[in-house]
N, CA, C and O atoms as a GROMACS GRO file, in nm:
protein
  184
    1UNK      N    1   1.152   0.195   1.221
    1UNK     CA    2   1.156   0.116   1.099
    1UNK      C    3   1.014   0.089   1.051
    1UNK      O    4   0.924   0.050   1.126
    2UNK      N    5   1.003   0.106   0.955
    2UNK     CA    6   0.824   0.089   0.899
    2UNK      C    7   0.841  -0.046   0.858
    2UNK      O    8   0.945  -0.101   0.822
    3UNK      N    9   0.705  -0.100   0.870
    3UNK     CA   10   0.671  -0.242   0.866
    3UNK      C   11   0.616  -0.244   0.722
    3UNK      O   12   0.534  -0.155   0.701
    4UNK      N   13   0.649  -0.345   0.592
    4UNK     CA   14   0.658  -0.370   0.480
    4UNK      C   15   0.468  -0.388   0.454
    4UNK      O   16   0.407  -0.460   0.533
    5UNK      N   17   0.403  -0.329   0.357
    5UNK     CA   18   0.265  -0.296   0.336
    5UNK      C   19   0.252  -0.434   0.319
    5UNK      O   20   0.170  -0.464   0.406
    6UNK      N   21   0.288  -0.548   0.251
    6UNK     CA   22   0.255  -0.722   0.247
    6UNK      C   23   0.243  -0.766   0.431
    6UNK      O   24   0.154  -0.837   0.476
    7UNK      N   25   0.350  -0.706   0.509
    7UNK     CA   26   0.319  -0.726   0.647
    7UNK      C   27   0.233  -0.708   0.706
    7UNK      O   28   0.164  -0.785   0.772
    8UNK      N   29   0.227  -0.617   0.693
    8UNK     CA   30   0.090  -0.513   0.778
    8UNK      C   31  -0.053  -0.601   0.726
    8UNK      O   32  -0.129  -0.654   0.807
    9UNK      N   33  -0.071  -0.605   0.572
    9UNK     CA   34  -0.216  -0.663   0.543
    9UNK      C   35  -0.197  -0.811   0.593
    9UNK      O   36  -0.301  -0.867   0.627
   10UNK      N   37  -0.090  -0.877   0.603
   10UNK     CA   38  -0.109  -1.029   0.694
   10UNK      C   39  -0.115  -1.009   0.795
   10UNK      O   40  -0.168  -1.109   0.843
   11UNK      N   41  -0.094  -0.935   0.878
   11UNK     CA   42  -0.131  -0.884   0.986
   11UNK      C   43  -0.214  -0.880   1.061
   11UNK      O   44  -0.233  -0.936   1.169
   12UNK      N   45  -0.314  -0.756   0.954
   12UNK     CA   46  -0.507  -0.728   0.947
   12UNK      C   47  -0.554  -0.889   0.956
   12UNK      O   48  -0.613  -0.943   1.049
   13UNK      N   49  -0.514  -0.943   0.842
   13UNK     CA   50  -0.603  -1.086   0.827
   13UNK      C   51  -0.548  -1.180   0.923
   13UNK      O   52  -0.653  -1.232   0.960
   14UNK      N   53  -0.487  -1.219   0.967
   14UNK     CA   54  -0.483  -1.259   1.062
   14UNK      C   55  -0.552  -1.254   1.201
   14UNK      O   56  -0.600  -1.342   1.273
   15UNK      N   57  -0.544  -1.156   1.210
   15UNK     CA   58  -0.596  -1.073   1.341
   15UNK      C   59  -0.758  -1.074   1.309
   15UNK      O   60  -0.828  -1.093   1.408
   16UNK      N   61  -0.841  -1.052   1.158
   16UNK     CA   62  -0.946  -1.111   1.096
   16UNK      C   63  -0.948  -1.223   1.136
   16UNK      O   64  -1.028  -1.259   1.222
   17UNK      N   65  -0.886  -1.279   1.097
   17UNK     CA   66  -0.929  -1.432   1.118
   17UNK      C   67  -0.978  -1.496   1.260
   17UNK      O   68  -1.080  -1.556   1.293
   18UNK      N   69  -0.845  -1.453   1.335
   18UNK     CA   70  -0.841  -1.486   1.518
   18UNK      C   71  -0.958  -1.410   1.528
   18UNK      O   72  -1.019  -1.482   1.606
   19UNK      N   73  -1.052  -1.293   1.499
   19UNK     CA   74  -1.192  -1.255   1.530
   19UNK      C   75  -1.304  -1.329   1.481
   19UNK      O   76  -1.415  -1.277   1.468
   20UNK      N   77  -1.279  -1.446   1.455
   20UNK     CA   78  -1.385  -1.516   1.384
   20UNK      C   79  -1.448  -1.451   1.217
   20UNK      O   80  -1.540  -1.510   1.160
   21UNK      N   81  -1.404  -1.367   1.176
   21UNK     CA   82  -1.466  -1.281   1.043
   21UNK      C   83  -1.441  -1.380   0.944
   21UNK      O   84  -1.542  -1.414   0.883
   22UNK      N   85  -1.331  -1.436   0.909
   22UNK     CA   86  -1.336  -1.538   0.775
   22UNK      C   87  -1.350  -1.705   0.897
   22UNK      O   88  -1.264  -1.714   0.985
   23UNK      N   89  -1.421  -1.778   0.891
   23UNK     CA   90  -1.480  -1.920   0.927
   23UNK      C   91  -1.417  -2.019   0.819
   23UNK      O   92  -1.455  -2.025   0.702
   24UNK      N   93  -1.314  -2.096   0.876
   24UNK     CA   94  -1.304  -2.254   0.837
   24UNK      C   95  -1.392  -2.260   0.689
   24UNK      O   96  -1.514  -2.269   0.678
   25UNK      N   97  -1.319  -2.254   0.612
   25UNK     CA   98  -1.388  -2.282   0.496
   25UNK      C   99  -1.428  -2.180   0.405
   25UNK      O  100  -1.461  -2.198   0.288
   26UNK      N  101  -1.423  -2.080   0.459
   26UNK     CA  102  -1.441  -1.949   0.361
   26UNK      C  103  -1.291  -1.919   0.336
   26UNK      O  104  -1.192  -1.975   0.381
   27UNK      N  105  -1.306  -1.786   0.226
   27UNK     CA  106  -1.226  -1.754   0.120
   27UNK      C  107  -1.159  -1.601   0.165
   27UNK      O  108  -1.228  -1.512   0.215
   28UNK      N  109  -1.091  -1.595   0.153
   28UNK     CA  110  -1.012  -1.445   0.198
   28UNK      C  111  -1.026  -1.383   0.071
   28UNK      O  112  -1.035  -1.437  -0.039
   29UNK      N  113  -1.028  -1.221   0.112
   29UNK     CA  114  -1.040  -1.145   0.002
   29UNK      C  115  -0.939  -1.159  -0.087
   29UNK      O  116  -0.829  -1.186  -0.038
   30UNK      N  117  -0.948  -1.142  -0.245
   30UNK     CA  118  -0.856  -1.191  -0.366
   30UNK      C  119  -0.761  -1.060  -0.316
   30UNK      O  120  -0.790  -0.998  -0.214
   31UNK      N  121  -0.644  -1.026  -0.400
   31UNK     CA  122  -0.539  -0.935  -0.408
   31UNK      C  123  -0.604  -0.816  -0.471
   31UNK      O  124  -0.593  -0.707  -0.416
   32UNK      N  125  -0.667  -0.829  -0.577
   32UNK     CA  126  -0.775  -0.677  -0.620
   32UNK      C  127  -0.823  -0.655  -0.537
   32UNK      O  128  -0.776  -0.558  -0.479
   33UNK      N  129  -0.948  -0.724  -0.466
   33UNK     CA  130  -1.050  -0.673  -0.376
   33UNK      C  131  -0.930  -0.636  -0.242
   33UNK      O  132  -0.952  -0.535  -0.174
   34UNK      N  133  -0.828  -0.706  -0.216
   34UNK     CA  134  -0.789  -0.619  -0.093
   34UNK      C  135  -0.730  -0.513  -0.103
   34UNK      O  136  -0.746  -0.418  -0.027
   35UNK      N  137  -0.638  -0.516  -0.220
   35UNK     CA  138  -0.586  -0.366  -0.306
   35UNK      C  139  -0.688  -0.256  -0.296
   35UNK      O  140  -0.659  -0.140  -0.266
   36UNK      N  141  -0.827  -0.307  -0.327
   36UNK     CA  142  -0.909  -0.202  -0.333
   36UNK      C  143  -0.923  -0.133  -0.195
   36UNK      O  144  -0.910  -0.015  -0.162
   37UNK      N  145  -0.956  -0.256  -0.120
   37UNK     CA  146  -0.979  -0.183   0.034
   37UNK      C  147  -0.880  -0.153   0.106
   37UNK      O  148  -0.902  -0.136   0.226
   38UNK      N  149  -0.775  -0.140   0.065
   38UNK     CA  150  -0.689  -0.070   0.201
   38UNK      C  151  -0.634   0.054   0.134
   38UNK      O  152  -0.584   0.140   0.206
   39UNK      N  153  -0.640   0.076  -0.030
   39UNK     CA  154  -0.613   0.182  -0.067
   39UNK      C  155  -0.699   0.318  -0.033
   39UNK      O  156  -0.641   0.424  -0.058
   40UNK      N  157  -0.831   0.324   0.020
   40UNK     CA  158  -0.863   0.394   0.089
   40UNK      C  159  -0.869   0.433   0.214
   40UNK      O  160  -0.944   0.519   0.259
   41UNK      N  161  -0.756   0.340   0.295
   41UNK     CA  162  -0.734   0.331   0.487
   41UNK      C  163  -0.588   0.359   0.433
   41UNK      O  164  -0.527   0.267   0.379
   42UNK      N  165  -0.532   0.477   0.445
   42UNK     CA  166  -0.388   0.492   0.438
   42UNK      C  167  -0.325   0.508   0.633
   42UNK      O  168  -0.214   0.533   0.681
   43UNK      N  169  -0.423   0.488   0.676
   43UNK     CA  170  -0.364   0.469   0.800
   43UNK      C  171  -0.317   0.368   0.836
   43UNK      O  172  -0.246   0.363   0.936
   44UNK      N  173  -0.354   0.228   0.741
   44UNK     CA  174  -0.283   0.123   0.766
   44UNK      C  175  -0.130   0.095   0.704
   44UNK      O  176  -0.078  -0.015   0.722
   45UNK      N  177  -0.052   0.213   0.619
   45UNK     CA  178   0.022   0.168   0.566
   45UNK      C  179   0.120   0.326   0.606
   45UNK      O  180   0.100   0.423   0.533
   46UNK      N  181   0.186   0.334   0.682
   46UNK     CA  182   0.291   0.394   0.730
   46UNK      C  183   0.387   0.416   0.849
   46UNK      O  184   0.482   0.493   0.838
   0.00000   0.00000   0.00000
């Protein structure tokens, strides 16, 4: 069963987050800027 592409990128950020990369108080990437970046990692979405 493939996991829904909204899943998968909460996923990433999450798993971002638990690595310390976004800090208490910072801003997660907007929906463009993450659109942008995962449309060139198609390994994250199948």
């Amino acid at each position: 069963m493939r996991i829904p592409v909204y899943q998968q990128i909460k996923d990433i950020l999450r798993e971002e987050i638990r690595q310390g990369k976004y800090k208490p108080g910072n801003t997660i990437p907007s929906a463009n800027q993450l659109a942008k970046d995962f449309s060139n990692q198609p390994q994250y979405f199948g």
